[in-house]
C-alpha positions in Angstrom: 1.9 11.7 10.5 1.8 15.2 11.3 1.6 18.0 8.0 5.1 19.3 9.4 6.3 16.1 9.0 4.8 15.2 5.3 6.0 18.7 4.2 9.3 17.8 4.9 9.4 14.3 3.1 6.8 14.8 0.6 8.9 16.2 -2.0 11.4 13.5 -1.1 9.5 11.2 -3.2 9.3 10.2 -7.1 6.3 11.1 -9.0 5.1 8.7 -10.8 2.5 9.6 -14.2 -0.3 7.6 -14.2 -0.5 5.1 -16.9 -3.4 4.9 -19.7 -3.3 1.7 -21.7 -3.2 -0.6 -18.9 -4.0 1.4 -15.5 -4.4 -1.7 -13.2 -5.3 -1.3 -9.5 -6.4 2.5 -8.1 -3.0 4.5 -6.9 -2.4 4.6 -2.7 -1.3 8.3 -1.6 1.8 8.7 -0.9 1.3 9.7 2.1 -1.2 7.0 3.3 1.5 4.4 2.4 4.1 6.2 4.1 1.9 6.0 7.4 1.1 1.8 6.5 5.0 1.2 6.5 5.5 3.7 9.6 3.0 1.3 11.3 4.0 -1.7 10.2 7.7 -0.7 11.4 6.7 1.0 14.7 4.4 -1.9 16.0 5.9 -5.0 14.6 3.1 -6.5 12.4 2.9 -8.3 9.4 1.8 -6.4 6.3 -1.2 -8.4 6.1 -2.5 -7.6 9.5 -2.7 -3.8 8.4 -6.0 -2.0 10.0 -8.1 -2.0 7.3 -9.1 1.7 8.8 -6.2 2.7 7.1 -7.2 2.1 3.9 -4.8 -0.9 3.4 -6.5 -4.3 2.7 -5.5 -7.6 4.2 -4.2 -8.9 1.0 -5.1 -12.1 1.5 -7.4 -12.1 -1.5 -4.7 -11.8 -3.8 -2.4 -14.0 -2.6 -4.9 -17.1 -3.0 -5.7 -15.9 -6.3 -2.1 -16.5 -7.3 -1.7 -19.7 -6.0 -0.6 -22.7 -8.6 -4.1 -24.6 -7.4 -6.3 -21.7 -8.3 -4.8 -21.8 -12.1 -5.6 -25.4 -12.4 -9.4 -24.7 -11.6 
């Protein structure tokens, strides 16, 4: 995405504050998610098949984490 472009819809977006207590997972830039769903809607893939050069994960890890047979481990 060009800086032109990211100037212009940058300040579109919510900012969020950062929680303390519980932070959970490291935040994505807003702008490098912007790009992942730009992708994912200009070429047609799934969300899983994200290039992992983009900083995006397969997120196939998670999902098996959640499934009902890894709880009964």
């Amino acid at each position: 995405m060009s800086d032109e472009l990211w100037k212009r819809i940058g300040p579109l977006l919510l900012c969020k504050q950062p929680r303390f207590r519980y932070p959970g997972r490291k935040p994505v830039p807003d702008r490098k998610v912007l790009c992942g769903i730009l992708y994912v809607l200009h070429t047609g893939i799934q969300w899983e098949y994200l290039p992992t050069k983009m900083g995006f994960g397969s997120g196939n890890g998670r999902a098996t984490l959640s499934t009902p047979a890894t709880c009964e481990r």
